[in-house]
N, C-alpha and C positions, 0 to 999 in steps of 0.2 A: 468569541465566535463559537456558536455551536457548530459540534462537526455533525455536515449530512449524513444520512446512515446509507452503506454500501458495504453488502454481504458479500463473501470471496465464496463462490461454493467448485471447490479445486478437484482435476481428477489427478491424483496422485502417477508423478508422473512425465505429465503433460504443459509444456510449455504454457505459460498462460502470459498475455500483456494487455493490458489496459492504458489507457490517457484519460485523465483528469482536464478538463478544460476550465481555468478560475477567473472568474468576474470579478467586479466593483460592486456590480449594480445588478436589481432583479431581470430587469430586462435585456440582461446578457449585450448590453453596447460596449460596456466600457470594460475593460483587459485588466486582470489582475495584474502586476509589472513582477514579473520571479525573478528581474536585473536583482543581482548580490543577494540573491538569497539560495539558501542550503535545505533541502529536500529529504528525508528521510523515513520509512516506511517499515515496518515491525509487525510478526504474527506472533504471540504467545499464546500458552495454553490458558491462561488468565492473564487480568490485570496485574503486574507485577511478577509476572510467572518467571521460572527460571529458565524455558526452553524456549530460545529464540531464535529467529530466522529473519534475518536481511534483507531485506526484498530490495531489487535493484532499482536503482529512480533516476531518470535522465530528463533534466529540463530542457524543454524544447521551448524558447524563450520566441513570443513573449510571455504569454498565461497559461504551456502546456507541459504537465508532469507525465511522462510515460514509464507506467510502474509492468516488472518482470518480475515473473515467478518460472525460475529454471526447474529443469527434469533434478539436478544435483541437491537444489536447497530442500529436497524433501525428507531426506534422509532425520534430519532434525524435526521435522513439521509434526505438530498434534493433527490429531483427525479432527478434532473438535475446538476451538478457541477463538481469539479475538484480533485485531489490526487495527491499526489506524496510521494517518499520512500526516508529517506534521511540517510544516513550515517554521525555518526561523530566518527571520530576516536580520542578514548579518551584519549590519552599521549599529541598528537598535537595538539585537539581542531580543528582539520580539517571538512571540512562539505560540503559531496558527496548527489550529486541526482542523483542515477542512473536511474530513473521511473520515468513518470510523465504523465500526460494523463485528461480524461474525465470522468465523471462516469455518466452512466444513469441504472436510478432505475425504473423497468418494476412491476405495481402494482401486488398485487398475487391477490387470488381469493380464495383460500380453507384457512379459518383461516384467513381470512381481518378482519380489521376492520375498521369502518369507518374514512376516513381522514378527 
């Protein structure tokens, strides 16, 4: 699977939550099935990078991944770097990326603190 491309552009800070909706099929009928499978979602400052962030991920089954970005996880976060969403489906040990993208983190202003 190539993972689609989906930029995170963050304001530092700011709660952010998204949902992933996954298919079979192009024409969006048929449900990706997320039954036993394990979800998990990473911002580094590069591929490989050492500075990592968690992103929360809750399967709303049957085909929907609801991804959180807390006011707390920022403290770790680059302003500038990478993500992606990866699926492993837990019988097979298979291992899906359906997301993958950029992230730029926009400083806040109200409640900053100094970087």
């Amino acid at each position: 699977m190539t993972p689609g491309k989906y930029d995170l552009n963050l304001y530092r800070g700011d709660t952010n939550i998204f949902r992933v909706v996954l298919w079979t099929d192009d024409l969006l009928t048929v449900a990706y099935s997320l039954t036993g499978c394990v979800v998990s979602a990473e911002i580094r400052e590069k591929s490989g990078g050492t500075h990592i962030v968690f992103l929360d991920v809750r399967i709303i089954l049957p085909n929907t991944v609801e991804v959180t970005m807390k006011p707390s996880m920022y403290a770790g976060c680059p302003t500038k770097g990478v993500w992606d969403l990866q699926i492993t489906v837990t019988a097979t040990g298979e291992v899906l990326t359906p997301l993958a993208g950029f992230v730029t983190v926009t400083p806040d202003v109200t409640g900053s603190t100094q970087l």
